[in-house]
N, C-alpha and C positions, 0 to 999 in steps of 0.2 A: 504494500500500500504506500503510493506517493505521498511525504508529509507535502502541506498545505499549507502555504502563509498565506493569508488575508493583512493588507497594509490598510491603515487609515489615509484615508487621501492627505496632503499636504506633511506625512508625517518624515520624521527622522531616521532614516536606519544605517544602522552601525554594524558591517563588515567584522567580528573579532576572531581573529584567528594567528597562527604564526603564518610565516615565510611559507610559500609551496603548498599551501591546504587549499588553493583552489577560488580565494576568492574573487581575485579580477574574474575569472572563465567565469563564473557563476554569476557577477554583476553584470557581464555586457552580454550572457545570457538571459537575465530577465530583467534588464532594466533599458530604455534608451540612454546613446550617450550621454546627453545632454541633461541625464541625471545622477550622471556618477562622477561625483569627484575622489579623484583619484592621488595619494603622496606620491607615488611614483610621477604622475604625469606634473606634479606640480614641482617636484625635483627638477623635471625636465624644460619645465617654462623656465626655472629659475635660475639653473646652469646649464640647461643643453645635457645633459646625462642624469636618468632617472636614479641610476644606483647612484648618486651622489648624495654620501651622506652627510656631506659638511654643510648643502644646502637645505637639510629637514627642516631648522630653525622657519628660515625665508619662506619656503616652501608652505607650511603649516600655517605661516598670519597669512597665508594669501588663501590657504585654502578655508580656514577660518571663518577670513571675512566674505567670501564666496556662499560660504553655507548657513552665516546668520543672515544675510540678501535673501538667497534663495527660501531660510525658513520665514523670513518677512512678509514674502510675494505668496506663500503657502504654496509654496512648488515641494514634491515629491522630491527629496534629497537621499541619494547612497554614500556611504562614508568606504571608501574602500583603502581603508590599513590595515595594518593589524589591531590597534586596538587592544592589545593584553595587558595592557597597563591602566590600572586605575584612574593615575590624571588627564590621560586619552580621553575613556570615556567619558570620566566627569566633566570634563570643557566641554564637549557636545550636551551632555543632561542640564547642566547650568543655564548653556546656552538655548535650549526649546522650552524651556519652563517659561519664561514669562512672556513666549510667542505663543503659548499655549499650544503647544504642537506637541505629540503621542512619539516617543522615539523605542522602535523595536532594533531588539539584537540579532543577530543572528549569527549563531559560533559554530566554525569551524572544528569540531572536536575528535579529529581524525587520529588515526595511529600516528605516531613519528616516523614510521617508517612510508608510510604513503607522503606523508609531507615532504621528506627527504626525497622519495622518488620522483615528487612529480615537481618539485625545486630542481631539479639534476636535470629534469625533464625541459625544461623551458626554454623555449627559444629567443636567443638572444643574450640570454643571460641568467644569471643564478647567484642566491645569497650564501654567503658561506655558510659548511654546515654548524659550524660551530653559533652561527646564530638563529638559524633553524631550533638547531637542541633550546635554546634558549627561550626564544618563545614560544617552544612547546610548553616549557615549564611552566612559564607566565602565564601560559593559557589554561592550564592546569588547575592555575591558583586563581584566576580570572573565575573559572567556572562556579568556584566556590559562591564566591558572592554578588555574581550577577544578580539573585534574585533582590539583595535587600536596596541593587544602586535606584531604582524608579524608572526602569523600563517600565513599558505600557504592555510589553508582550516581549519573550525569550524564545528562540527558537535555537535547537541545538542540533547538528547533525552531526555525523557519528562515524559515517563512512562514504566510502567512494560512491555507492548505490545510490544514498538518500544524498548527496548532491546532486548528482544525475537524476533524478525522480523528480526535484520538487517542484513544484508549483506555486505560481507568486500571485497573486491578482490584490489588484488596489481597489479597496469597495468604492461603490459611488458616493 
């Protein structure tokens, strides 16, 4: 059985996964470009190479102030990082509280080994695995307390199947 996310229109969602778990393929599968902001792409606005990580800093106020715009106009917003960090997410929850906007998760929670494989797997490029291992951990511990940060909705996938399966519709 395909899990099933239903989004609230205009709302916030947050990508949390590590390195290689799939979630760009997954956003510009169910989402339009035009609603995914992306760290990597904004590394790449901001130095011309997305693995550039000296630029995350720059990168992040632009993507930031993109995604409090975007949550202003009540446009449907995808967060595509990682996310396995606390103050990650809390800047985004902060940030749609008082546009009154609904922000869902949705985690990555694959083996390390699929992650590593399909990080090896990319074309173009690939994060070292030493920081893979890393934010598997993060994500480990991320899982723990997703429920109490004030999402409106968690969704968790688990394996390579239920990426591939699921189903996104934004209600009217």
């Amino acid at each position: 059985m395909a899990t099933s996310i239903e989004l609230p229109p205009g709302a916030l969602v947050l990508l949390i996964g590590p390195s290689g778990a799939g979630k760009s393929t997954f956003a510009s599968r169910h989402f339009y470009a035009r609603q995914i902001l992306s760290s990597d792409a904004y590394r790449e606005i901001v130095s011309g190479d997305p693995a550039d990580q000296s630029a995350t800093a720059q990168a992040f106020r632009r993507l930031h102030r993109e995604c409090h715009a975007r949550l202003a106009q009540g446009e449907l917003t995808v967060i595509d990082a990682t996310n396995v960090l606390f103050s990650a997410r809390q800047r985004f929850l902060t940030m749609a509280a008082p546009l009154d906007r609904a922000v869902v998760a949705i985690a990555f929670d694959l083996p390390l080994e699929r992650c590593l494989a399909w990080n090896a797997a990319r074309p173009g490029r690939s994060v070292p695995t030493s920081i893979v291992r890393r934010h598997w951990v993060f994500m480990q511990r991320a899982l723990q307390h997703l429920p109490e940060e004030g999402f409106a909705s968690i969704v968790v996938l688990r394996s390579a199947d239920e990426v591939a399966g699921c189903v996104v519709r934004v209600a009217p």
